[in-house]
N, C-alpha and C positions, 0 to 999 in steps of 0.2 A: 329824652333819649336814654335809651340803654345803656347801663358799662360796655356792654359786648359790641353794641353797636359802636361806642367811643372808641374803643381799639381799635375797630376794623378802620374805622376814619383815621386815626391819628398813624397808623402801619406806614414804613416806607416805603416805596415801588422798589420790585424788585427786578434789577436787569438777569437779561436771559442772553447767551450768546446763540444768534439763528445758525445752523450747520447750514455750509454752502450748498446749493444744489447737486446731483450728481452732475457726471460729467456728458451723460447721455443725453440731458435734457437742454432744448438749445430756443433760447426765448423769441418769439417773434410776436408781431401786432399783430392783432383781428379787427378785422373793419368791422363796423358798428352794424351792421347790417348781418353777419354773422353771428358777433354778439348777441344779438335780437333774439334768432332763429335759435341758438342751442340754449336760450335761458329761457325762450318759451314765451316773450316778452313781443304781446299784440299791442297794437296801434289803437288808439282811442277813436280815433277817426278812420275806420277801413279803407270811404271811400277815398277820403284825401289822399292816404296813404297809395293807392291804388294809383291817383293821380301821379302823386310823388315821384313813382318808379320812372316814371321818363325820363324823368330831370335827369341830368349828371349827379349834379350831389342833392342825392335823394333825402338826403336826412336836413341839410337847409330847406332844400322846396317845401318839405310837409310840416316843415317849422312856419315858414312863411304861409302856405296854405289856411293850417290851423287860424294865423293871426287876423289875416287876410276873411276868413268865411264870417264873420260876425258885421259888417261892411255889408250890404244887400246891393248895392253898386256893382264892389268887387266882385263878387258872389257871381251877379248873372254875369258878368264878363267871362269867367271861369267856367260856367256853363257852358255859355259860348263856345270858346273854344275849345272844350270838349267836345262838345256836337261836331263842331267842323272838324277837328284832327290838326288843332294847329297848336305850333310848339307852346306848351306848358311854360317849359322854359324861360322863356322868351316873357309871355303874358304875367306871370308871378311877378316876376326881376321887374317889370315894368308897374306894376300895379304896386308892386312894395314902397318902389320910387315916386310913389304917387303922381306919374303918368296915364290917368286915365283914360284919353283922347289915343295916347298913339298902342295902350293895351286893345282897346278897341279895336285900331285897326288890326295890329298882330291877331286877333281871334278871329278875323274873318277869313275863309276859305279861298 
């Protein structure tokens, strides 16, 4: 190791005090779904993602999706009800639960 590098290593931290924000500026949450959209930030899986939007909480569904598609069981269930137009919802939550028998049935039209 270098001298130079030894000082830079052995230096104190130096605290900084952060100035408050203005008074104009008033903080709120962004749902993650916005987040997404202004940082530009695509899905690895479109169509999953695509699925996901139905769900209520679209960011678990396409979690569960993801986990769920590697399963070729799960898989054609999902299919399924795709084809037919039945709740996504409903079929994940069940298939996560390792309910195969009554995912089944929820995918049928």
């Amino acid at each position: 190791m270098t001298e130079e590098f030894k000082t830079l290593l052995s230096r104190e931290p130096v605290r900084r005090e952060v100035p408050p924000p203005p008074p104009e500026w008033r903080p709120r949450v962004v749902d993650l779904a916005t987040l997404w959209r202004e940082l530009g930030v695509e899905p690895m899986f479109p169509e999953l993602y695509d699925l996901a939007t139905t769900c209520p909480d679209v960011f678990d569904c396409y979690r569960k999706l993801v986990a769920l598609w590697d399963d070729e069981r799960s898989r054609d269930i999902i299919f399924k009800a795709a084809w037919t137009g039945a709740d996504i919802a409903k079929v994940v939550d069940l298939l996560w639960r390792g309910k195969y028998k009554e995912a089944e049935e929820a995918a049928k039209p």
